[in-house]
OpenMM code with the backbone's topology and positions (N, CA, C; nanometers):
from openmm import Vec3, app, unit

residues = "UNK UNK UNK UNK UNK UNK UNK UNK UNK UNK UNK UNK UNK UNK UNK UNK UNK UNK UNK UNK UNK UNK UNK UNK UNK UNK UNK UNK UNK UNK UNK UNK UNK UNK UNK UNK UNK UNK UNK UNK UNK UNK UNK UNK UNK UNK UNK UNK UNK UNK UNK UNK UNK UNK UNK UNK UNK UNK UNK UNK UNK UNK UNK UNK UNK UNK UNK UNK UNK UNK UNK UNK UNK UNK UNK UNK UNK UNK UNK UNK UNK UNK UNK UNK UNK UNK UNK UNK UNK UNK UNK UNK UNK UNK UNK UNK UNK UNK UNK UNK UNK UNK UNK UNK UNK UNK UNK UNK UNK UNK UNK UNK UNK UNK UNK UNK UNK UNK UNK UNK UNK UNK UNK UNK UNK UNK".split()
positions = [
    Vec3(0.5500, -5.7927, -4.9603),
    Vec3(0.4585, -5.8929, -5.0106),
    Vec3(0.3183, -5.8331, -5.0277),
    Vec3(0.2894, -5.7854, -4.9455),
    Vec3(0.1850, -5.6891, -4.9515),
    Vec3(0.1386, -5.5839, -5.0585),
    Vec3(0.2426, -5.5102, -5.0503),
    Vec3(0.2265, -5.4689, -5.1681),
    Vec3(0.1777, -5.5050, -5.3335),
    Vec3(0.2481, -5.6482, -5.3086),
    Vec3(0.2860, -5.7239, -5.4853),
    Vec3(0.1573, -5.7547, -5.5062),
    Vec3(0.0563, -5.8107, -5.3835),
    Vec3(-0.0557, -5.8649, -5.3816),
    Vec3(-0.1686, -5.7163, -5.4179),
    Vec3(-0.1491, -5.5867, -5.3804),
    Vec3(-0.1977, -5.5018, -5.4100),
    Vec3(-0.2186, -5.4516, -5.5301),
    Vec3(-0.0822, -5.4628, -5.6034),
    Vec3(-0.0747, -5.3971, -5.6862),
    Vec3(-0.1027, -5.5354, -5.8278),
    Vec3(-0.1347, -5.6737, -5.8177),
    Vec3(-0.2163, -5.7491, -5.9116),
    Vec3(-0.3436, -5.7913, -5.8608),
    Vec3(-0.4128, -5.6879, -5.7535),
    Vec3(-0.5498, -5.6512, -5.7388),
    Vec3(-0.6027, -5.7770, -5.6706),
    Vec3(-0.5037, -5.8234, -5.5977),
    Vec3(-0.5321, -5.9098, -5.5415),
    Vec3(-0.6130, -5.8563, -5.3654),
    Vec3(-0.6622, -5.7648, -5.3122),
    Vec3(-0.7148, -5.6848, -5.2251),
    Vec3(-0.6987, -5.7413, -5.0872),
    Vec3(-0.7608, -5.8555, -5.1183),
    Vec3(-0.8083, -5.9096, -4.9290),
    Vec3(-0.6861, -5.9702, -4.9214),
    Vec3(-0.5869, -6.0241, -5.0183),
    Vec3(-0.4698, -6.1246, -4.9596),
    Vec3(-0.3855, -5.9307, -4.9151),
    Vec3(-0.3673, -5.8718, -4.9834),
    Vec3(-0.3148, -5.7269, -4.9830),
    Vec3(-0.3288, -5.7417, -4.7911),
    Vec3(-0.4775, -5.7004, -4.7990),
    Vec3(-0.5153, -5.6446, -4.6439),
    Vec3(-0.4519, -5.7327, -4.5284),
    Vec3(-0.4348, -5.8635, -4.5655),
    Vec3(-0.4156, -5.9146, -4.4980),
    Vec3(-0.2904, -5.9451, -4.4172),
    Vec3(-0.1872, -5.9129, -4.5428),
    Vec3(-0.0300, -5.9119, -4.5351),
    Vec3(-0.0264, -5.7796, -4.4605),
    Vec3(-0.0746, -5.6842, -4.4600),
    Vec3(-0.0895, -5.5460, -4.4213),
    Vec3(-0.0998, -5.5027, -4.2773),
    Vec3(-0.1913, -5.6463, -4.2343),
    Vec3(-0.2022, -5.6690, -4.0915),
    Vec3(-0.1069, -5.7581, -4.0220),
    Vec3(-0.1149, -5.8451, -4.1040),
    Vec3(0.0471, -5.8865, -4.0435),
    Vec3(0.1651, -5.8264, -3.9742),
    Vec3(0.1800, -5.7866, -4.0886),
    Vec3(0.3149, -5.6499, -4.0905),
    Vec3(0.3208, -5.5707, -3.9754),
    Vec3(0.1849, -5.4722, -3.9709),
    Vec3(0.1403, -5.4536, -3.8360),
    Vec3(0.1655, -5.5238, -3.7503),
    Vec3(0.1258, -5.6410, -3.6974),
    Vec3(0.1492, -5.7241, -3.5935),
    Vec3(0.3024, -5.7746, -3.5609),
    Vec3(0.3817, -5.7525, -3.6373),
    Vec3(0.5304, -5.7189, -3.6210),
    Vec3(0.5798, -5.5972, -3.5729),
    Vec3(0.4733, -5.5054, -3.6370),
    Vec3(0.6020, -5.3435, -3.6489),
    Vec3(0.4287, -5.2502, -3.6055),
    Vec3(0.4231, -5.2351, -3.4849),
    Vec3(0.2665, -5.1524, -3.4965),
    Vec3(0.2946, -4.9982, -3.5501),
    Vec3(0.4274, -4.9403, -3.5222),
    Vec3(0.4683, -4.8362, -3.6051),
    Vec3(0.4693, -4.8129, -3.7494),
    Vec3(0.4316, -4.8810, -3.8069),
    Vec3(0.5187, -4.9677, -3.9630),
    Vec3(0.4223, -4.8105, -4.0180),
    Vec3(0.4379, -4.7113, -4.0190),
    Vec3(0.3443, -4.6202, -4.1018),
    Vec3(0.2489, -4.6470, -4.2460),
    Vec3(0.3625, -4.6749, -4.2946),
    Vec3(0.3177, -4.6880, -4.4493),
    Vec3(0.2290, -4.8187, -4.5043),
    Vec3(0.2233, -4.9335, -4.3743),
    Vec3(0.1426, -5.0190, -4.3679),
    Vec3(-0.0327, -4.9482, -4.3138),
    Vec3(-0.0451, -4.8582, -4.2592),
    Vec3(-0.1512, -4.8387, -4.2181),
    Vec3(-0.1935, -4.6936, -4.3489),
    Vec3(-0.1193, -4.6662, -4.3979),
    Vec3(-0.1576, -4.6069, -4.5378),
    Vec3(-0.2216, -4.6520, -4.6252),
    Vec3(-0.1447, -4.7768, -4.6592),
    Vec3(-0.1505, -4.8692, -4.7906),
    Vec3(-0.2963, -4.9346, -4.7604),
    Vec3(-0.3769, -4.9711, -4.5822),
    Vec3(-0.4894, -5.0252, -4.5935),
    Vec3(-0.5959, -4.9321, -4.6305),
    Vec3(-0.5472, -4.7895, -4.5750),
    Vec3(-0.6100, -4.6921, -4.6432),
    Vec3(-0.6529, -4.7020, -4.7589),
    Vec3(-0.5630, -4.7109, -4.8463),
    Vec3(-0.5491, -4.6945, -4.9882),
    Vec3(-0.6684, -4.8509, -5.0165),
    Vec3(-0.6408, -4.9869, -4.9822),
    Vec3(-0.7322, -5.0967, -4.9878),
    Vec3(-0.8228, -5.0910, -4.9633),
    Vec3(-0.8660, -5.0019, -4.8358),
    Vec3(-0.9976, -5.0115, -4.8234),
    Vec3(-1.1069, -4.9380, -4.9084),
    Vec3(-1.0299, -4.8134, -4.8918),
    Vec3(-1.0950, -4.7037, -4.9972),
    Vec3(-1.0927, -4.7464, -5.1940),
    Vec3(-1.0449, -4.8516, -5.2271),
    Vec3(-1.0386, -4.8868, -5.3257),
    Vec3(-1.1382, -4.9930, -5.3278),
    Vec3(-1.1941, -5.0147, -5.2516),
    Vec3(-1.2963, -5.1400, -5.2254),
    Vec3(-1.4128, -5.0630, -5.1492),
    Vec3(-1.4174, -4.9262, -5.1847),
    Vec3(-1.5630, -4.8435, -5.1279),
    Vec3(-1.5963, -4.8220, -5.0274),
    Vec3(-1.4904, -4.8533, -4.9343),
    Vec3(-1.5226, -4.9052, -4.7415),
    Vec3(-1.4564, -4.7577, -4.7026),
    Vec3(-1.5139, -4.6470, -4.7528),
    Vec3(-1.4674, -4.5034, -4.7318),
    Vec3(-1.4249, -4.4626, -4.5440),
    Vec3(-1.5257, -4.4769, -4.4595),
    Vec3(-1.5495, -4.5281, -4.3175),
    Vec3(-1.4035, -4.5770, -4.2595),
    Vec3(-1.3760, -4.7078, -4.3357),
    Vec3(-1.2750, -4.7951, -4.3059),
    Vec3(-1.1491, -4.7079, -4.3235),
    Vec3(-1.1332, -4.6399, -4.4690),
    Vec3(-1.0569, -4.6371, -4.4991),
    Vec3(-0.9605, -4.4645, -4.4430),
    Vec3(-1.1160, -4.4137, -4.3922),
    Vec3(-1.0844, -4.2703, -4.3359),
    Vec3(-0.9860, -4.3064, -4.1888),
    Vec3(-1.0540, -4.4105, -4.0752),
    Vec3(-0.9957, -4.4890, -3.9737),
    Vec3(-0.8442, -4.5222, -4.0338),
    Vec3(-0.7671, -4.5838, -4.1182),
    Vec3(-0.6364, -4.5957, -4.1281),
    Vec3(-0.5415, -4.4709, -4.1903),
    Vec3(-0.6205, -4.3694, -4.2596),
    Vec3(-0.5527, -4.1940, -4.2750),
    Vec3(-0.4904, -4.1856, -4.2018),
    Vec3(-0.6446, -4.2169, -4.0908),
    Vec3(-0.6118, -4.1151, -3.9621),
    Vec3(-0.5004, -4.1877, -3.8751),
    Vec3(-0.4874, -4.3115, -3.8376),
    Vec3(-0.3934, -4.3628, -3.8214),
    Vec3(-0.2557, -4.3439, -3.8323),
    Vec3(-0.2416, -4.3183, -3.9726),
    Vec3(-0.1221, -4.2836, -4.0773),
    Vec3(-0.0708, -4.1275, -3.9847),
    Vec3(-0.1598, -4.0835, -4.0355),
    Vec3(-0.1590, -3.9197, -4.0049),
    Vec3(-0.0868, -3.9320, -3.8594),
    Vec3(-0.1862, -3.9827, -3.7564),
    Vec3(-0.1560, -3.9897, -3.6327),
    Vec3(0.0097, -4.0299, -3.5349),
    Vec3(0.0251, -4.1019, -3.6893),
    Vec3(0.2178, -4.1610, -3.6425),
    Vec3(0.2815, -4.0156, -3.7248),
    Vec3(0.2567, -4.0298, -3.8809),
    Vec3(0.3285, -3.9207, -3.9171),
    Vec3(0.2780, -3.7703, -4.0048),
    Vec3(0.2510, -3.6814, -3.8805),
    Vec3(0.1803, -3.5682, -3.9251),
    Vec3(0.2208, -3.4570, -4.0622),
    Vec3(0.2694, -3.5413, -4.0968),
    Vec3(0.3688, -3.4653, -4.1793),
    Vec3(0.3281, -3.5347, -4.3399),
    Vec3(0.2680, -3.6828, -4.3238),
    Vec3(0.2532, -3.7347, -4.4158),
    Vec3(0.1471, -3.6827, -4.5291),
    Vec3(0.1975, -3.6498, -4.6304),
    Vec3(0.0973, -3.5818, -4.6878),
    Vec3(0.0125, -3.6608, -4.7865),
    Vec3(0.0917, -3.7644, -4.8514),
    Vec3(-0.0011, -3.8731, -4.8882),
    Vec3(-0.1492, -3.8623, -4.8860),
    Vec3(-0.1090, -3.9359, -4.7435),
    Vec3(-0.2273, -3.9610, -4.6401),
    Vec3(-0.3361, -3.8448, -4.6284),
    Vec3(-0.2822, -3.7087, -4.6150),
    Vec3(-0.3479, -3.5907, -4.5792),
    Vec3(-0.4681, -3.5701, -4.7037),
    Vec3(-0.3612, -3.6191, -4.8226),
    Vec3(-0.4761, -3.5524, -4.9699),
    Vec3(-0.5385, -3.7107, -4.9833),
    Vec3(-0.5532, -3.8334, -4.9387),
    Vec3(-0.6173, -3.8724, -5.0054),
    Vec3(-0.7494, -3.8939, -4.8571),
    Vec3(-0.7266, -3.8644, -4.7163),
    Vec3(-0.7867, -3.8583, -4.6482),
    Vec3(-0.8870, -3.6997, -4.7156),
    Vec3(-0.8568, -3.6358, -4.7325),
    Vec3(-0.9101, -3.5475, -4.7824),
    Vec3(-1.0638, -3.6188, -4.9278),
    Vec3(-0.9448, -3.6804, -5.0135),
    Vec3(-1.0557, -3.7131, -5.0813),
    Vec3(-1.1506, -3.8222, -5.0406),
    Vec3(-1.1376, -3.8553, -4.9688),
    Vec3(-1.2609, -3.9746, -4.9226),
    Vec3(-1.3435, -3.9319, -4.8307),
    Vec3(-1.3087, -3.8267, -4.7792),
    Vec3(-1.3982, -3.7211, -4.7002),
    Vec3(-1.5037, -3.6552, -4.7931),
    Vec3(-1.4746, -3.5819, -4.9263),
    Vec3(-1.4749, -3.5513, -5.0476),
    Vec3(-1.6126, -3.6191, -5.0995),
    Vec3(-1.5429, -3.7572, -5.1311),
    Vec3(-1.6586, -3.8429, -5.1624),
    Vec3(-1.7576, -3.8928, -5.0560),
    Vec3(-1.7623, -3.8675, -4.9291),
    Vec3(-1.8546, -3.9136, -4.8382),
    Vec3(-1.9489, -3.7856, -4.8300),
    Vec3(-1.8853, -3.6673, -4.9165),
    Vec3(-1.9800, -3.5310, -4.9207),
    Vec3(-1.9575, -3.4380, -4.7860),
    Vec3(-1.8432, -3.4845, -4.7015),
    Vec3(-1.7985, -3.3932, -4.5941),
    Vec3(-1.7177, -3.3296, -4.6063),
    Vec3(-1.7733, -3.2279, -4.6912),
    Vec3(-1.6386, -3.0942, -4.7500),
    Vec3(-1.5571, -3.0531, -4.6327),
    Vec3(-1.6098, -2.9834, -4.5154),
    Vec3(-1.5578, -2.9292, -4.4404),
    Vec3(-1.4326, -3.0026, -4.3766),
    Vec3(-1.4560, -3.1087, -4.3866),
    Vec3(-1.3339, -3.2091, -4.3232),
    Vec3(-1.2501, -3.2572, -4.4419),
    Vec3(-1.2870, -3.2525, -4.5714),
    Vec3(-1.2146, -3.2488, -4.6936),
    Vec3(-1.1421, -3.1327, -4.6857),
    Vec3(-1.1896, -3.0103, -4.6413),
    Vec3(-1.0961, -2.8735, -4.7057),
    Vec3(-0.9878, -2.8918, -4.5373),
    Vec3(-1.0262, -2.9676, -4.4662),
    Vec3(-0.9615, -2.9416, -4.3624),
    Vec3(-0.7648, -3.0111, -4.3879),
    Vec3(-0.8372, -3.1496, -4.4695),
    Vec3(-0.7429, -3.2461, -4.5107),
    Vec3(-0.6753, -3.1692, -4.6032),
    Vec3(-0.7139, -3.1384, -4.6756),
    Vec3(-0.6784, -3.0634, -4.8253),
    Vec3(-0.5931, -2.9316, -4.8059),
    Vec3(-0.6141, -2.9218, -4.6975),
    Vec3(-0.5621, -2.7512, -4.6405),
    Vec3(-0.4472, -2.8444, -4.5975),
    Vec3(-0.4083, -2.8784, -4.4937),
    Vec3(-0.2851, -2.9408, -4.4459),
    Vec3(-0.1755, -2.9941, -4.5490),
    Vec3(-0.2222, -3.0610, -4.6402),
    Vec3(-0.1852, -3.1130, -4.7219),
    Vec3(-0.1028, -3.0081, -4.8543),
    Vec3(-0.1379, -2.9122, -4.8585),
    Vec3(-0.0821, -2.7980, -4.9580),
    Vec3(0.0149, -2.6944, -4.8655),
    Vec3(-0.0447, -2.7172, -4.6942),
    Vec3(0.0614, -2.6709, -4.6253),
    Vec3(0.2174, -2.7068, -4.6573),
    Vec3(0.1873, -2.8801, -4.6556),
    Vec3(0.3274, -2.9314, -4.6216),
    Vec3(0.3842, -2.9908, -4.7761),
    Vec3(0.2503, -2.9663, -4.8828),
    Vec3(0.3695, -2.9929, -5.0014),
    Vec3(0.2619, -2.9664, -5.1234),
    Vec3(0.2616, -2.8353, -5.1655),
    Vec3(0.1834, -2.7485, -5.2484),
    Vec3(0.1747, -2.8360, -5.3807),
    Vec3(0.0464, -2.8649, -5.4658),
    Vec3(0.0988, -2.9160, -5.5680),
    Vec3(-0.0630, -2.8698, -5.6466),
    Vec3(-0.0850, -2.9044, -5.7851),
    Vec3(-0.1776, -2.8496, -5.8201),
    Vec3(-0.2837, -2.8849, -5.8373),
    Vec3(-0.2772, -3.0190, -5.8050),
    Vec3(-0.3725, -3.1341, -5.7481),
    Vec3(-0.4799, -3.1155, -5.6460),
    Vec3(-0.3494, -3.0978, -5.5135),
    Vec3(-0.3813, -3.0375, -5.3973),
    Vec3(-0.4995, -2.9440, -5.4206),
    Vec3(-0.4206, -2.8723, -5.4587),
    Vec3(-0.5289, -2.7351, -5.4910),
    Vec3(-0.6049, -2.7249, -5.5293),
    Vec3(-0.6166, -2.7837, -5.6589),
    Vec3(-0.7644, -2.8586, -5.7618),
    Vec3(-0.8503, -2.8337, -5.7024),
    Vec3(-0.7916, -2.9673, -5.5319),
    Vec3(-0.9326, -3.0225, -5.5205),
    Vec3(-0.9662, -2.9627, -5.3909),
    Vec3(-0.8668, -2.8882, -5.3229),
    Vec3(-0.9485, -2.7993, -5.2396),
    Vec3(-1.0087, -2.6748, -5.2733),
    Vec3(-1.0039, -2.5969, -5.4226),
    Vec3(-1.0855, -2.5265, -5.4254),
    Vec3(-1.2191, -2.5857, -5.4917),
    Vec3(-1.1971, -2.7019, -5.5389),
    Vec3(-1.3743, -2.7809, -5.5653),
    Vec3(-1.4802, -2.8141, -5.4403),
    Vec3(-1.3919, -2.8401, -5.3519),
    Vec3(-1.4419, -2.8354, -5.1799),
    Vec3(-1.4720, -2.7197, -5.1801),
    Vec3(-1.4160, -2.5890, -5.1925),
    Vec3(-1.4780, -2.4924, -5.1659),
    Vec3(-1.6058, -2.4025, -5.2161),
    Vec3(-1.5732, -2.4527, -5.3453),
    Vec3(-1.6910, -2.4518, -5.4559),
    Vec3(-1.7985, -2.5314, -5.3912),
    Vec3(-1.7999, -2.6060, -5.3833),
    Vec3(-1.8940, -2.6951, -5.3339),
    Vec3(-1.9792, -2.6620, -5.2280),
    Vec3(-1.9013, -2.5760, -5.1169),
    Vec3(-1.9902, -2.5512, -4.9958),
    Vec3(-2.0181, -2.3632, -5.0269),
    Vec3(-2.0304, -2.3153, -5.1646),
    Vec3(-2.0394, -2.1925, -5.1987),
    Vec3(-1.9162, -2.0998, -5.1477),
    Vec3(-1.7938, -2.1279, -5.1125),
    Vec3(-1.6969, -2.0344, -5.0993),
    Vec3(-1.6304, -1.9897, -5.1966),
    Vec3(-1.6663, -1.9253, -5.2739),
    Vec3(-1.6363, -1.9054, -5.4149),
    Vec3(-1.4891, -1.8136, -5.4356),
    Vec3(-1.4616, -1.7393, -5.3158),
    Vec3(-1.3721, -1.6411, -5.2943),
    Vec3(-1.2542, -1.7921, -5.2522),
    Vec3(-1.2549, -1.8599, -5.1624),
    Vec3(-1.1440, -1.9477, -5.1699),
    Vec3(-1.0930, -2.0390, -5.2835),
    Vec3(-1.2637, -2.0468, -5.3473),
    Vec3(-1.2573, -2.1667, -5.4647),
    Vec3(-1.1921, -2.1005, -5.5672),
    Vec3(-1.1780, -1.9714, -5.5965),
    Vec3(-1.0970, -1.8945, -5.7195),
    Vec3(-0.9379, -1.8789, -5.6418),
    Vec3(-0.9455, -1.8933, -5.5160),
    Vec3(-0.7994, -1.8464, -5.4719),
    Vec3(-0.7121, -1.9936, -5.4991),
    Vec3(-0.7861, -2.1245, -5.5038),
    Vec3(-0.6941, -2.2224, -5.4913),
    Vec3(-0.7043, -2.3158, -5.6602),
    Vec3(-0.8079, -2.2250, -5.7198),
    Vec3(-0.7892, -2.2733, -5.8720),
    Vec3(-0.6777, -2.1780, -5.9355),
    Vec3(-0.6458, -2.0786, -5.8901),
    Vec3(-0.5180, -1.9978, -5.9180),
    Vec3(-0.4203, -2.0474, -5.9173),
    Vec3(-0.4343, -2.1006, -5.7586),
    Vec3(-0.2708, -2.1649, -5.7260),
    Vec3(-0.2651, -2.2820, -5.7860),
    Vec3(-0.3886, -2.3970, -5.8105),
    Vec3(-0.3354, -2.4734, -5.9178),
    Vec3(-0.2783, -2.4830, -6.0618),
    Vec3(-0.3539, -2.3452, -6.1173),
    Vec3(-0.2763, -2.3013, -6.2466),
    Vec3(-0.1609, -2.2715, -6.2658),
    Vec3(-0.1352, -2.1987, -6.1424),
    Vec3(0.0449, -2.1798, -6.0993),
    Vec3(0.1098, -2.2836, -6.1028),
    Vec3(0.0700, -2.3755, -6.0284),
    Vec3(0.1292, -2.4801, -6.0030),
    Vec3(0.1599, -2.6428, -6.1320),
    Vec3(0.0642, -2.5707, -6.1880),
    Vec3(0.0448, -2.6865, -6.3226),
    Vec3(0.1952, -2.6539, -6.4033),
] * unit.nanometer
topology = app.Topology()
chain = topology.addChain("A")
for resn in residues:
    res = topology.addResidue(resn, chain)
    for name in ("N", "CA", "C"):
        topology.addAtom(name, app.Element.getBySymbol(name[0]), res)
């Protein structure tokens, strides 16, 4: 239900079903993703870094979570914890995205030697 409400931008009924769900299943992973995804779609970057990490915290493996925790780090201008996200995230499932945007993180904080190593691997990867 949650979802359906998400995805016709319906937000706060979204969040709300989201918590619910939670309050049934506190494991429910992909419920504490998806507020991720709500909050950070509604600018609440803060908020939305708190349910990543969440995500992350049940399943470390989730990579989702890893690249878009990455980008909201990104946009809060905290590269270092962006390339940190961004790094994990190409660990567990390489793509050229991934890579994109961790060598723009790296660019960004002048690492120019990583920032050419991971615009490579996105070209590869494209």
């Amino acid at each position: 239900m949650a979802n359906a409400y998400y995805q016709l931008g319906e937000v706060e009924e979204a969040i709300s079903n989201y918590h619910k769900s939670i309050n049934l299943n506190p494991k429910k992973v992909e419920c504490y993703y998806n507020l991720g995804n709500a909050h950070c779609h509604r600018g609440e970057l803060k908020e939305a870094i708190q349910f990543y990490l969440k995500t992350i915290s049940l399943d470390a493996m989730h990579d989702p979570a890893l690249f878009n925790l990455g980008y909201t780090y990104y946009q809060l201008k905290d590269y270092e914890q962006a390339i940190k996200s961004y790094s994990l995230a190409v660990e567990i499932k390489p793509s050229s995205e991934s890579h994109f945007n961790l060598a723009t993180a790296f660019k960004d904080i002048s690492d120019d030697t990583n920032a050419l190593k991971h615009f490579k691997l996105a070209l590869k990867l494209d």
